[in-house]
C-alpha positions, -999 to +999 in steps of 0.1 A: +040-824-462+007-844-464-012-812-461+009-801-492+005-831-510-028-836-510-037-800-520-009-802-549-034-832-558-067-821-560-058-791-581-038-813-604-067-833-603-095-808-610-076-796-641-070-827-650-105-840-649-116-806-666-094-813-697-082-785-695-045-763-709-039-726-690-008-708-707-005-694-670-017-721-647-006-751-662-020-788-664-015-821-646+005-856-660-011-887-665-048-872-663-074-901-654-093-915-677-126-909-675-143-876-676-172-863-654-206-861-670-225-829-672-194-813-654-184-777-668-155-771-644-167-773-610-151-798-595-159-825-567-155-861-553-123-860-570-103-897-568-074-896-544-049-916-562-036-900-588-001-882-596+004-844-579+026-829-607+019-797-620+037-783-650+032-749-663+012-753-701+031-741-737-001-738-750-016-705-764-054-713-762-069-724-727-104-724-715-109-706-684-112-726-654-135-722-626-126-742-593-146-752-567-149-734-537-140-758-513-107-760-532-102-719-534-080-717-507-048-696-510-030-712-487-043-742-489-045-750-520-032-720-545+000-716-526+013-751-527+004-759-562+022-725-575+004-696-567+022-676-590+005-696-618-032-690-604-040-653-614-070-654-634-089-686-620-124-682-613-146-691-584-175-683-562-178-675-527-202-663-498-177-649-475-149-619-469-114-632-474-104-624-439-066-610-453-082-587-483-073-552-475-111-543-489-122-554-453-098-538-432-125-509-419-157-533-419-170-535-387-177-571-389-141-585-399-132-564-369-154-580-347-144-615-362-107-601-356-112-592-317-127-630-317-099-645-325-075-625-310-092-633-277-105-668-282-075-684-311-046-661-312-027-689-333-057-699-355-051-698-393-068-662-403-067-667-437-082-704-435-119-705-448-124-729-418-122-702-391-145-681-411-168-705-413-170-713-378-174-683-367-202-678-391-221-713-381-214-698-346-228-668-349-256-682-368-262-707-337-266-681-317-292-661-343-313-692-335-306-700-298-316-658-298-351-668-314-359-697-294-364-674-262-367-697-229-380-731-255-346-746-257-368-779-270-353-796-297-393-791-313-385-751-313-348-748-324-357-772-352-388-749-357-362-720-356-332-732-373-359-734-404-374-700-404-346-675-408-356-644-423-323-623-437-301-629-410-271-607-420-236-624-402-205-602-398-187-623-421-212-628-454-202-606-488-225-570-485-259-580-497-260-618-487-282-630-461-294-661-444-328-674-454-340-708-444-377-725-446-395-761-432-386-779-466-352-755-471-324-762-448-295-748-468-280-723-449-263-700-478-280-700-516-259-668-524-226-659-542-206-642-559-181-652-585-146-641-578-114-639-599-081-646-583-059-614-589-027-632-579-027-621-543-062-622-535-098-635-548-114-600-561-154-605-568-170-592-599-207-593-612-242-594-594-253-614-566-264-652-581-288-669-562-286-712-565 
């Protein structure tokens, strides 16, 4: 219930905050007061203590909202808050949804597939946290891979920030890993994604940040 809870309000939240009415999604009560500057709908270090009631919107014109990554999980966070009201939202992401049938030949979502059926058999598959740490894993070992017999902390450091298009099993076609001495973020890819009611479905070019 607290998982529920929670997730029911942040996306109350975040539609709340954006000011914004979906004919479809629907808008939260009481929205706070104050509104984020220089914020066009992505949405982040949202307050905590606000109501968690969502109510589907009577109103014919809507903006269309774009939601945070971090908050585009289905079951998560789509699910508990009405997933039957989502189709349409827009977001961005870096990585294959592990349950979207478009993966079901790719030879790395089968690899990431015999990893957890061998090492977390009950994990959550369609949680963007076991993606994720099988990517940083992988990743890990990309660099432990480069450091050859220096395990120092001089030369991982040294490696860690000179990845060259490091392709990981799990990264959308196209994306890759590129780091540099001043540049530690990992991922500066993405697509943008539209949720088709059962699934995020990504549309338009690569976007670099």
């Amino acid at each position: 219930m607290g998982r529920v809870n929670y997730s029911r309000r942040m996306l109350a939240l975040s539609l709340a905050i954006a000011g914004v009415s979906l004919p479809a999604f629907g808008q939260a009560q009481q929205p706070p007061a104050t509104q984020p500057s220089g914020n066009s709908g992505v949405f982040q270090n949202l307050p905590q203590n606000q109501p968690t009631v969502i109510k589907p919107s009577t109103t014919s014109s809507a903006k269309e909202v774009t939601l945070n990554f971090k908050d585009a999980s289905i079951d998560a966070v789509l699910s508990p808050a009405g997933i039957e009201n989502a189709k349409g939202i827009i977001s961005a992401s870096s990585f294959k949804e592990a349950d979207d049938p478009t993966w079901r030949d790719d030879e790395g979502m089968k690899r990431w597939s015999a990893f957890m059926d061998g090492y977390y058999p009950g994990g959550d598959r369609k949680s963007i946290f076991t993606v994720y740490g099988y990517s940083a894993a992988e990743l890990l070992m990309q660099v432990l891979k480069q450091c050859g017999d220096n395990l120092s902390r001089e030369n991982v450091m040294a490696q860690a920030t000179s990845l060259k298009n490091v392709k990981l099993d799990l990264l959308l076609p196209g994306l890759s890993v590129n780091t540099g001495p001043t540049d530690y973020r990992v991922v500066k890819e993405f697509r943008m994604m539209r949720f088709t009611g059962d699934r995020w479905e990504p549309f338009g070019p690569i976007v670099t940040d």
